[in-house]
N, C-alpha and C positions, 0 to 999 in steps of 0.2 A: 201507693204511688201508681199513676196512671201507666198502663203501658204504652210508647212512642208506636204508632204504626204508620207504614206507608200504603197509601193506597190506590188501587191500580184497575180502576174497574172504567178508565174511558171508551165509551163507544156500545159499550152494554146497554140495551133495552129498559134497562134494568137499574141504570147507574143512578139516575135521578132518590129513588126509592132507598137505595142501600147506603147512597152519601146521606143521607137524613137519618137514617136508621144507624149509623154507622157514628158518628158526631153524638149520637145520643146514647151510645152502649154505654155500660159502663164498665168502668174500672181498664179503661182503653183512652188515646189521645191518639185524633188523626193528625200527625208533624207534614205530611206534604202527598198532596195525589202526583200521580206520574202518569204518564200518557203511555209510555209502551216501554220495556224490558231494558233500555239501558235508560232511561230515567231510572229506573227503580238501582239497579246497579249504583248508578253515580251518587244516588241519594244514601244508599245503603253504606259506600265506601267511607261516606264523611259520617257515620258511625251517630246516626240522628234515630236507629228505628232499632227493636228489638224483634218489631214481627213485619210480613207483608200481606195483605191483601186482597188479592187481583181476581182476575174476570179469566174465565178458560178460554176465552180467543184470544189474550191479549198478547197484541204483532212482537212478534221473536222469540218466544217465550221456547225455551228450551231445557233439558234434562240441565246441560251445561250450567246455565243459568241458575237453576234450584241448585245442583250443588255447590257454586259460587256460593250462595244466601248463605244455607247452610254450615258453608267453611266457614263465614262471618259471624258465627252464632246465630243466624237470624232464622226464625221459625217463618216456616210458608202457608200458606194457606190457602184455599182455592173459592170460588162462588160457581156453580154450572144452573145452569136454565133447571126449574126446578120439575118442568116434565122429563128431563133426564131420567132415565130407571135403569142405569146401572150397568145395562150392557155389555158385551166386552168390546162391540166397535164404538160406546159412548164418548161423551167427553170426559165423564167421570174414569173412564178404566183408562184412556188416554193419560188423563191428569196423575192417576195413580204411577202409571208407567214412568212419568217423569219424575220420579220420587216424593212428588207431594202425598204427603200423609193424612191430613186434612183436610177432607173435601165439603163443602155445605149446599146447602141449595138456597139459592140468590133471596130467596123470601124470606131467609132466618130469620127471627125477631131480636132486636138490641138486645136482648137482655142471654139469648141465648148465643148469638154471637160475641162479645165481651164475655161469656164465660170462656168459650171455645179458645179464642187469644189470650187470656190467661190462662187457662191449664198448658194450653198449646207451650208456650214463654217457659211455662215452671217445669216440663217434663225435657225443652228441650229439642233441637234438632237433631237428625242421626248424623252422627260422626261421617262427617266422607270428604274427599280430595278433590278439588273444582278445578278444569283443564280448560280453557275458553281455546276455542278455534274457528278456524270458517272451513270454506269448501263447499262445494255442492255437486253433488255423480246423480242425473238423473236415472231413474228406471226406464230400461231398454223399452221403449212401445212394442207393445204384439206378445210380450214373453207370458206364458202363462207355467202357473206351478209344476213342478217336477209332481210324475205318479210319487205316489209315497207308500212304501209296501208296509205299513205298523200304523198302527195308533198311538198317539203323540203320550206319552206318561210321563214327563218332567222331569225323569228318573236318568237321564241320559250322563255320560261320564264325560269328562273336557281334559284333553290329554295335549300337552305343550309339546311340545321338541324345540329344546333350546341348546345352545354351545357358547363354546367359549369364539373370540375372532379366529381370524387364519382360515374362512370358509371349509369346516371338519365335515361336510355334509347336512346338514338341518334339511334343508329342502328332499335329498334325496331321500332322507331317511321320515320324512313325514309323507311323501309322496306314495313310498312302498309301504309303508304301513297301513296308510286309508285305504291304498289299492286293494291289499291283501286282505284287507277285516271284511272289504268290500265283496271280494272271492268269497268269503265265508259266509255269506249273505248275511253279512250284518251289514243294514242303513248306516252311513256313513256319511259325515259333512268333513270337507278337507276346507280349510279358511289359510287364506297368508297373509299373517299382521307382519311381515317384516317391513319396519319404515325405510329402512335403510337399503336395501336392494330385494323384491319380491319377484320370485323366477316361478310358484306352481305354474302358472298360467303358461310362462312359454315352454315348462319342462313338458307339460298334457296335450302341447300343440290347441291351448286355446285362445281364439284371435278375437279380446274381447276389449272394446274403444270404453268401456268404464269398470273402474271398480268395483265387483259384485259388494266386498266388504265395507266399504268405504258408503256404498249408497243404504245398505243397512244401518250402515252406523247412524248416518244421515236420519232415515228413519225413525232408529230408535232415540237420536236427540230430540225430535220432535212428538215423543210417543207414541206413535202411530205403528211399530215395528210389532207384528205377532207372527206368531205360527205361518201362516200362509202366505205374508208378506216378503219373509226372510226364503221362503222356498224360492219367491221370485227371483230374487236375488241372486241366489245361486244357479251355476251350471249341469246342468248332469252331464255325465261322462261316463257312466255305467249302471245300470241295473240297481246299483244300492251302491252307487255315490255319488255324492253333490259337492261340488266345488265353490268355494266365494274367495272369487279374484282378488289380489292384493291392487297394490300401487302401482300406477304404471310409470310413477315417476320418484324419486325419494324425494322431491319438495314438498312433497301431498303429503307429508307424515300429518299435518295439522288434519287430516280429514278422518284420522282414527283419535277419536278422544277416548281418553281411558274411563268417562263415566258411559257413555254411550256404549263402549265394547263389553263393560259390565252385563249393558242389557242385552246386546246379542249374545252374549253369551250365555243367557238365562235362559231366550228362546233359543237356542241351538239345543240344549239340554233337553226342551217339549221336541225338538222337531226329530233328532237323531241317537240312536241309542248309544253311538259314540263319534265325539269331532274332536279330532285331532288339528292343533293350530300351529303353522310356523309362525315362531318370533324371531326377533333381531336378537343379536348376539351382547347388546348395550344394556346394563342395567342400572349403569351410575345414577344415582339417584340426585338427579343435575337440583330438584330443588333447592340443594345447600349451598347453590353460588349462585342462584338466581334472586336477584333483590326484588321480583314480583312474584309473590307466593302464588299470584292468582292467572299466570302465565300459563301457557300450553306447554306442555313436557314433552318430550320426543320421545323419553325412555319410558313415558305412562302407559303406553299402550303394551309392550312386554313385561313390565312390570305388576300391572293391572291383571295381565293373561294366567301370567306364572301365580300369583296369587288365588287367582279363579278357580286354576288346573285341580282334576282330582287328584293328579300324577305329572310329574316333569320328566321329561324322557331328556338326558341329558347328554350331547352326541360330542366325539371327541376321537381325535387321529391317531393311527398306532404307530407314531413318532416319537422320537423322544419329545422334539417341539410340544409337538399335541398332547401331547402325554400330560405336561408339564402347565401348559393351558388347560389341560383338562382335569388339572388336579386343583387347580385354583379357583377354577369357577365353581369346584364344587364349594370349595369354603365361602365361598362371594357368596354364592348364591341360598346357601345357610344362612351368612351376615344378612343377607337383603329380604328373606323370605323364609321365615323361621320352618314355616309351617309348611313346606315344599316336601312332597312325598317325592322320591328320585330313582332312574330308572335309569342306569349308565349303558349307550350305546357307543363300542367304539370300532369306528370306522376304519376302512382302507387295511384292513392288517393283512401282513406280508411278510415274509423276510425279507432281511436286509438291515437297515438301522436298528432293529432289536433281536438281531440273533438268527438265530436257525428256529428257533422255538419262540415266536411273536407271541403267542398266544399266552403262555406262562406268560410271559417277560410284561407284560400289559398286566395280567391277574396280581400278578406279587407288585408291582409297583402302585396299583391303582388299592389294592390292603393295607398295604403300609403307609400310605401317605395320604392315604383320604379316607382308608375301612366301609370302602364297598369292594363290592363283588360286580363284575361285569355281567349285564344280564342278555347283550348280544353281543357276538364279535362277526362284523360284517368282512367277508374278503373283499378284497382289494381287485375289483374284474373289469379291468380299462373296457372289453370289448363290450361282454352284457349293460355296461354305463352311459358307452358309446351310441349304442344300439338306440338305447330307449329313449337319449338325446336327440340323434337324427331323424327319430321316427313319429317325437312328440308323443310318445307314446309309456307308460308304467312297462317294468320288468314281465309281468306277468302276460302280458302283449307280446313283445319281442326278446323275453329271453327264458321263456318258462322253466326250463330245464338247468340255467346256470345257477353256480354257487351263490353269488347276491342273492338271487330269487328265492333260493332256500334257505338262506337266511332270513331274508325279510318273514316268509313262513313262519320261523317259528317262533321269532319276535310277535306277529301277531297272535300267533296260538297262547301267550305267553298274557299278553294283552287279554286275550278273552278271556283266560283264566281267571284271571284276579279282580277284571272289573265288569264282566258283560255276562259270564254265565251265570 
């Protein structure tokens, strides 16, 4: 039986040649040409096609979009200008980037094409989650790449900081981290996916009218996102670190897609030997009460993250409150992400609500009811917090010698240990 395809090559040089060649392959059946990315969509939804296509310019053509197909079962396929050779600024590495697996050059012959779309159909698309969104953060004019002190080795480690709600620290506790790796001269990228309220930016005192992450992301839905691209994107703010600004509004959640943030995060991996990313605190996995699977998720972009991380740095309050929120996100986030290596940070300890001795009273609660070990216990330093608030500036700027500071210390020592040296 013929395989149903759609076909998507209007406005190509080239189209004339390949609808001819195309109608004659075999063991293939062309069901309906489409003009540009949401014909192909709306043709694909009424479940007429098992493969698509299209022409590598074709208008809107996005990561997003491929993984749409893909969720549908539908296998993708590309045509690029056949002097294309491969490049990595090509269309073909483009094409690749946006998860197309099958790439041809526009000249194939019938016979080789109709193979291609049926093995294509019989092996299958890759399993992946489709987010459709809009939005658009252009790139700041004038910005040129951060110096970069390394050679880019793909080897890089992606480190979350995530918590439970009741604001237990995330932000602060990813801020002093990158600062500190950052002291150690390790290259460092600091990124803020929180959709729901993203503070790096104004925690580092930076005054920055688009989102560094957000225009990345943008990039990498369009494949276009590499190595050198994403440095633009980011801010430096010290010697060996780079900053990618979060949201500057929590409406913009749509402009972090969880297949896009996949890709940044694949190039943060080439660009820095370790990027620490704050996420939002929400991991419900809202697709189970949404009646369009193929909807934008608010919770995919932390979802997405935490999955990616080589390690989740897990932050939580030496309250009883937090304590208790932070014994439960650990089993959530077990339920939600099997495969989460975890790294428990808890914040604020003091006496007071746990005794004269916080520090046990945190160790034997968080053993007993969750069986970890606390791997930092940050104090509780209104002023060193203050400080680095008022000044828009990291602990290691305005509070070098306080207790937080040397905490934060040996939490990154601790970090380099296990994943950077």
């Amino acid at each position: 039986m013929a395989v149903p395809v759609l076909l998507a090559v209007t406005g190509a040089p080239w189209e004339a040649d390949v609808v001819r060649r195309a109608e004659q392959a075999p063991g293939i059946r062309i069901v309906r040409r489409c003009v540009d990315i949401a014909d192909v969509m709306a043709a694909a939804a009424s479940g007429q096609a098992r493969a698509v296509l299209l022409a590598e310019d074709l208008p809107r053509l996005t990561s997003d979009a491929v993984a749409a197909l893909h969720a549908r079962r539908i296998v993708v396929l590309a045509l690029v200008d056949p002097s294309d050779n491969g490049e990595p600024s090509g269309a073909e590495d483009r094409l690749a980037r946006m998860g197309i697996e099958r790439i041809l050059p526009a000249d194939v012959s019938g016979e080789d094409l109709g193979r291609a779309i049926t093995d294509a159909v019989d092996s299958g698309p890759p399993t992946t989650v489709s987010h459709f969104a809009g939005g658009f953060v252009p790139v700041p004019p004038g910005t040129t790449p951060p110096e970069r002190h390394y050679d880019p080795s793909g080897k890089g480690r992606l480190l979350a900081v995530w918590g439970p709600t009741g604001a237990p620290g995330r932000s602060t506790v990813a801020v002093g981290l990158a600062s500190e790796l950052s002291a150690r001269q390790i290259p460092t990228l600091l990124a803020d996916a929180d959709v729901y309220g993203g503070s790096v930016a104004q925690m580092l005192g930076i005054l920055d009218e688009t989102s560094g992450l957000a225009a990345a992301a943008r990039s990498a839905g369009s494949g276009a996102l590499d190595v050198e691209l994403l440095a633009r994107h980011a801010r430096g703010v010290a010697d060996y670190l780079l900053v990618l600004t979060g949201l500057s509004r929590a409406d913009r959640w749509t402009e972090l897609r969880p297949t896009a943030l996949e890709s940044v995060w694949s190039t943060a991996r080439q660009l820095a030997p370790c990027t620490v990313v704050d996420v939002s605190f929400c991991i419900e996995s809202d697709e189970e009460i949404s009646f369009d699977t193929l909807a934008p998720r608010r919770n995919g972009a932390t979802l997405a993250t935490l999955e990616e991380a080589d390690e989740v740095i897990v932050v939580g309050t030496a309250d009883p409150v937090g304590l208790t929120r932070l014994i439960r996100s650990l089993h959530e986030l077990r339920a939600m992400v099997p495969s989460a290596t975890t790294r428990v940070v808890v914040n604020r300890v003091r006496s007071g609500s746990l005794g004269s001795s916080p520090s046990d009273a945190v160790a034997e609660a968080l053993n007993q009811y969750a069986g970890v070990e606390p791997a930092a216990l940050l104090p509780f330093d209104l002023a060193a917090s203050d400080a680095a608030l008022t000044h828009g500036r990291s602990l290691l700027e305005t509070a070098k010698s306080s207790k937080l500071r040397k905490a934060f210390q040996q939490l990154a020592a601790g970090v380099e240990k296990d994943h950077l040296s």
